[in-house]
LUMSE-229620 format. One record per residue (C-alpha): residue in three letters; x, y, z. Coordinates in steps of 0.5 Angstrom, whole numbers, plus 500, padded with zeros to 3 digits. Example, Ala and Ser with C-alpha at 12.3 -4.5 7.8 and 13.67 -1.06 7.14 Angstrom:
2
<pt rest="Ala" x="525" y="491" z="516"/>
<pt rest="Ser" x="527" y="498" z="514"/>
//
This chain:
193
<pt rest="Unk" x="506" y="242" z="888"/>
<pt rest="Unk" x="502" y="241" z="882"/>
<pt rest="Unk" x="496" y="239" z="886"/>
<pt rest="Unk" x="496" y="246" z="890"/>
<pt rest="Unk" x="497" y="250" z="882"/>
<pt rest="Unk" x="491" y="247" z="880"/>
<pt rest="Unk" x="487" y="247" z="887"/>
<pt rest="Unk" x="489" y="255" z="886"/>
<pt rest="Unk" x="487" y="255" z="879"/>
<pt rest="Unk" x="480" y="252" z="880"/>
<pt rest="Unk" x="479" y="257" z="886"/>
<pt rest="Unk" x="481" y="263" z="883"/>
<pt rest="Unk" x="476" y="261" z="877"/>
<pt rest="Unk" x="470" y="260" z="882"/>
<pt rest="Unk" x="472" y="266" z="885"/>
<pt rest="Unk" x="472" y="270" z="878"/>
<pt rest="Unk" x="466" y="266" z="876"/>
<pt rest="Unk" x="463" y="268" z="882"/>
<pt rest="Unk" x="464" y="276" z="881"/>
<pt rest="Unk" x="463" y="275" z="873"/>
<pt rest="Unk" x="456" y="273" z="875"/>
<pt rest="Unk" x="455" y="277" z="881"/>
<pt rest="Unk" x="456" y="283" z="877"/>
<pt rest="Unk" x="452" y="280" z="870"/>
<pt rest="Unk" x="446" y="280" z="875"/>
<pt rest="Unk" x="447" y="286" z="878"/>
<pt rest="Unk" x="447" y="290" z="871"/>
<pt rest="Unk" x="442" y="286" z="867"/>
<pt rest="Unk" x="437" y="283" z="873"/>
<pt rest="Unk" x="432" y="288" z="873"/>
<pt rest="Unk" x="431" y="290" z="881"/>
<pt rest="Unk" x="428" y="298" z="881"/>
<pt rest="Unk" x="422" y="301" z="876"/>
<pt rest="Unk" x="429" y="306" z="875"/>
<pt rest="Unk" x="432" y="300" z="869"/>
<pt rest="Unk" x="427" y="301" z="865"/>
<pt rest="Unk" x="424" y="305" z="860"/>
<pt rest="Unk" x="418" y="307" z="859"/>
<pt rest="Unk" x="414" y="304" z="854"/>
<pt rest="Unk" x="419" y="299" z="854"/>
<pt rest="Unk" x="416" y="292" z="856"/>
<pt rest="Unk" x="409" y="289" z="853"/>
<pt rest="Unk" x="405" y="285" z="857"/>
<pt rest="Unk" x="407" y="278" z="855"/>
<pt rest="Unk" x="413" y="281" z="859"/>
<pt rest="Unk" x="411" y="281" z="865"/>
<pt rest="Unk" x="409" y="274" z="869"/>
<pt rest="Unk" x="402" y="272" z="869"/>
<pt rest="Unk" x="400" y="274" z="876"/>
<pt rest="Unk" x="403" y="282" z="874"/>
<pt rest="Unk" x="399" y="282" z="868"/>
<pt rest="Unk" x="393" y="279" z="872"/>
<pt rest="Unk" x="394" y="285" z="877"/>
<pt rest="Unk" x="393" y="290" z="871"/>
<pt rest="Unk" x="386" y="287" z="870"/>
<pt rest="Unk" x="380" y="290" z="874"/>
<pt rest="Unk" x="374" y="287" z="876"/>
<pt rest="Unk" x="369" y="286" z="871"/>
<pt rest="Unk" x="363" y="292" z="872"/>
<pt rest="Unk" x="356" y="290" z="870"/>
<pt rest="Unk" x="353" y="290" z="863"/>
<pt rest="Unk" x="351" y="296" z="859"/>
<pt rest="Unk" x="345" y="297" z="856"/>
<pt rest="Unk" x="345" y="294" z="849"/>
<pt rest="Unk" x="346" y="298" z="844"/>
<pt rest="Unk" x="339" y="300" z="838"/>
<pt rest="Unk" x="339" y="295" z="833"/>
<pt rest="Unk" x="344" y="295" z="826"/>
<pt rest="Unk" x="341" y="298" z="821"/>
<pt rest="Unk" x="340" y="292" z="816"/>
<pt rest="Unk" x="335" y="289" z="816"/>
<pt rest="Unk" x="331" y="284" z="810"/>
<pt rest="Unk" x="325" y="284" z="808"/>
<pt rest="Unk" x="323" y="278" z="803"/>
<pt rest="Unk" x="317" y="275" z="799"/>
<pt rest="Unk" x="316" y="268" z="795"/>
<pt rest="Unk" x="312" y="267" z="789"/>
<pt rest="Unk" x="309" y="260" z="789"/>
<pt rest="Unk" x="304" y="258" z="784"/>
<pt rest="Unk" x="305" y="260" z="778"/>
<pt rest="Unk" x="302" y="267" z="775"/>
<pt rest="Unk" x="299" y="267" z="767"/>
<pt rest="Unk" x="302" y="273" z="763"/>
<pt rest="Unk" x="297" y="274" z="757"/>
<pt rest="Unk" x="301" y="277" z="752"/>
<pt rest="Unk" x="301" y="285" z="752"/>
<pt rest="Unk" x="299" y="285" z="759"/>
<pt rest="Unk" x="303" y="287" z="766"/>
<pt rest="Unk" x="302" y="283" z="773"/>
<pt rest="Unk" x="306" y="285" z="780"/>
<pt rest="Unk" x="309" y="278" z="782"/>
<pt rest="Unk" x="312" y="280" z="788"/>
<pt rest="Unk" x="313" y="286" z="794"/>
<pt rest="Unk" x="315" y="287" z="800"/>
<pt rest="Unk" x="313" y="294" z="805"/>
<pt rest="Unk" x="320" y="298" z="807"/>
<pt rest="Unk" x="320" y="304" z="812"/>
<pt rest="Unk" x="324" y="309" z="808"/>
<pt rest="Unk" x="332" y="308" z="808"/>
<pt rest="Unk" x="338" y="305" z="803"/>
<pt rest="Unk" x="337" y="297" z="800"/>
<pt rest="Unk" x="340" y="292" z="796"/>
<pt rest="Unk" x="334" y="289" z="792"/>
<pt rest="Unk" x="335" y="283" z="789"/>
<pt rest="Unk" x="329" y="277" z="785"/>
<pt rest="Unk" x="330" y="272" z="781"/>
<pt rest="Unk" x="324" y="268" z="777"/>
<pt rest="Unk" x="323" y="262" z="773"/>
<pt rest="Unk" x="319" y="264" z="766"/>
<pt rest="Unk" x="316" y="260" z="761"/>
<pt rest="Unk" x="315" y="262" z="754"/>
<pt rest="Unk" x="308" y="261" z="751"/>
<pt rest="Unk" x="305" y="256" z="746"/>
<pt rest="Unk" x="306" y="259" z="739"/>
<pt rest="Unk" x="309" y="255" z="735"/>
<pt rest="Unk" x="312" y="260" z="732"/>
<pt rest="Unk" x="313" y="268" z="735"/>
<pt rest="Unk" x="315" y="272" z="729"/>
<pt rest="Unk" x="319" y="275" z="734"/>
<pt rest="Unk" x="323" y="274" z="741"/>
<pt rest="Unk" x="319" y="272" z="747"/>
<pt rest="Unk" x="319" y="278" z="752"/>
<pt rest="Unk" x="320" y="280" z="759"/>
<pt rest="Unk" x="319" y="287" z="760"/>
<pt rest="Unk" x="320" y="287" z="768"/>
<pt rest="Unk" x="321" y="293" z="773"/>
<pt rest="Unk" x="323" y="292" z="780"/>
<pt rest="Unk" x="322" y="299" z="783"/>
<pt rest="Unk" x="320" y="302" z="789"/>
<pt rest="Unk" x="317" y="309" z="792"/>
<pt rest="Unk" x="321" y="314" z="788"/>
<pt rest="Unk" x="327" y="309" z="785"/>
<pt rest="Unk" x="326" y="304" z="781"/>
<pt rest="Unk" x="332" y="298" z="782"/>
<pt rest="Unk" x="332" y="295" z="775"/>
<pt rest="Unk" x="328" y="295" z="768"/>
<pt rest="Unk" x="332" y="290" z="763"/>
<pt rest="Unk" x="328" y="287" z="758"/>
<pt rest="Unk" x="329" y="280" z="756"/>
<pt rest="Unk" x="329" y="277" z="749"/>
<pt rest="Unk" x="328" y="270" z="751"/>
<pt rest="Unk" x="329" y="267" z="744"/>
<pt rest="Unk" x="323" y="265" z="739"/>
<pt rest="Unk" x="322" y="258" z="742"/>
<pt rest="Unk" x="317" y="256" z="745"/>
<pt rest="Unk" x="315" y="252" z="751"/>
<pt rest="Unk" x="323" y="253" z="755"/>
<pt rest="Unk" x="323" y="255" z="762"/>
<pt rest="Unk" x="328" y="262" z="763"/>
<pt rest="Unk" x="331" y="263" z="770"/>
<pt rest="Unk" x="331" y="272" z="770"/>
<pt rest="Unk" x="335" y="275" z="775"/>
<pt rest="Unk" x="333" y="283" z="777"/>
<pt rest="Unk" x="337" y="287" z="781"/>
<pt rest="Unk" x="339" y="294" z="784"/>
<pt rest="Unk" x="341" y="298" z="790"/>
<pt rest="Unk" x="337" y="305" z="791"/>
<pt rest="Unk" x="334" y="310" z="796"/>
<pt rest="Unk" x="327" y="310" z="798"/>
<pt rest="Unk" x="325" y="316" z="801"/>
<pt rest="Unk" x="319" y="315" z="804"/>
<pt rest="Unk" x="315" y="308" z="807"/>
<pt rest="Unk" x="312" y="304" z="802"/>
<pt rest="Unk" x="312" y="298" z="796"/>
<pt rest="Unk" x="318" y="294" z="793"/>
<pt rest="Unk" x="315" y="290" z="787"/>
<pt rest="Unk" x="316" y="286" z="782"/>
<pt rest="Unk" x="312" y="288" z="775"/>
<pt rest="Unk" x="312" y="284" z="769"/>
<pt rest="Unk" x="309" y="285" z="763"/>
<pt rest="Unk" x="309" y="280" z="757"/>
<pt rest="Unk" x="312" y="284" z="751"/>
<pt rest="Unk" x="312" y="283" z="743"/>
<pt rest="Unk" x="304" y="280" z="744"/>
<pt rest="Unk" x="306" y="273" z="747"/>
<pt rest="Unk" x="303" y="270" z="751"/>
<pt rest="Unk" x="308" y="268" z="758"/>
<pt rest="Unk" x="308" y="264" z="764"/>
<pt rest="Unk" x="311" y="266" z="771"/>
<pt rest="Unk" x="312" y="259" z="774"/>
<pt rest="Unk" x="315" y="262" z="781"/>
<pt rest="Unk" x="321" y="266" z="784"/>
<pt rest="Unk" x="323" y="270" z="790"/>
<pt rest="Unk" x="324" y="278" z="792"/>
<pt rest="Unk" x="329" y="280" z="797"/>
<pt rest="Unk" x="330" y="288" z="800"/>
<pt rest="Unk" x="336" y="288" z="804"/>
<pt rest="Unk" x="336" y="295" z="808"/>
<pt rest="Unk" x="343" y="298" z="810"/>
<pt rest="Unk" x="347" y="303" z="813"/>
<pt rest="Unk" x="348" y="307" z="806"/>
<pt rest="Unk" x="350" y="307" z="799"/>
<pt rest="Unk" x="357" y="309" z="796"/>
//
């Protein structure tokens, strides 16, 4: 008799477990686009072949589109240039179309021979373009004679019109400098804030 309860209870068990998972699967299987809502699934839901589906064919390529406006224009000063004091010489330019630029140069100057100035060594620069000018520090590089100075000049500005970015120094307090080289950077972009 303990034999049939316990065949019974196993039945009724598959039986229950049976019915429990039928209606598990019923209820929470998706079988009809009507159990689901909108907005409701991602792609990462869907199987790979569903998510394939949703991609069309690829068209042929456009035209590319007008070049950026960035664009860079650059100059490099090699030999050495002699500024004999109380005298100006350009360095560097580049030529520009009209636009926005960030414009950057760096020289390695060189102070005279006088043994002693009475004053600082003196270089009075200006990076500068049609209608802008970009940077016009004057740097007092100490009384020192024969010492090498790295002098960085830098600016962001509008040049209205096609023309020249340059670099023009002159040599300040009478003193004789020299300008061993340096590089010129006018980068063109898309506007300034």
């Amino acid at each position: 008799m303990r034999r049939t309860v316990l065949w019974a209870t196993l039945l009724a068990l598959v039986v229950v477990a049976t019915g429990t998972t039928s209606y598990a699967a019923s209820k929470y299987v998706i079988t009809s686009s009507k159990q689901v809502k909108n907005g409701s699934l991602s792609a990462a839901d869907l199987s790979k072949a569903s998510r394939k589906q949703l991609t069309g064919a690829k068209g042929p390529q456009g035209e590319p589109g007008p070049i950026g406006p960035s664009h860079a224009y650059s100059d490099t000063m090699e030999a050495s240039v002699s500024l004999p004091g109380s005298t100006g010489q350009t360095l560097m330019t580049v030529n520009v179309p009209a636009g926005d630029y960030v414009v950057m140069a760096r020289i390695q100057g060189e102070t005279g021979s006088d043994p002693n100035p009475g004053n600082n060594y003196r270089f009075d620069c200006s990076l500068s373009g049609p209608n802008v000018t970009f940077d016009d520090p004057v740097y007092r590089v100490g009384v020192e004679p024969n010492v090498e100075r790295y002098l960085t000049f830098q600016g962001a500005g509008t040049v209205n019109e096609a023309g020249t970015i340059a670099l023009n120094c002159y040599a300040g307090n009478g003193h004789d400098l020299t300008v061993a080289g340096g590089q010129l950077q006018a980068i063109r972009v898309g506007g300034l804030d």
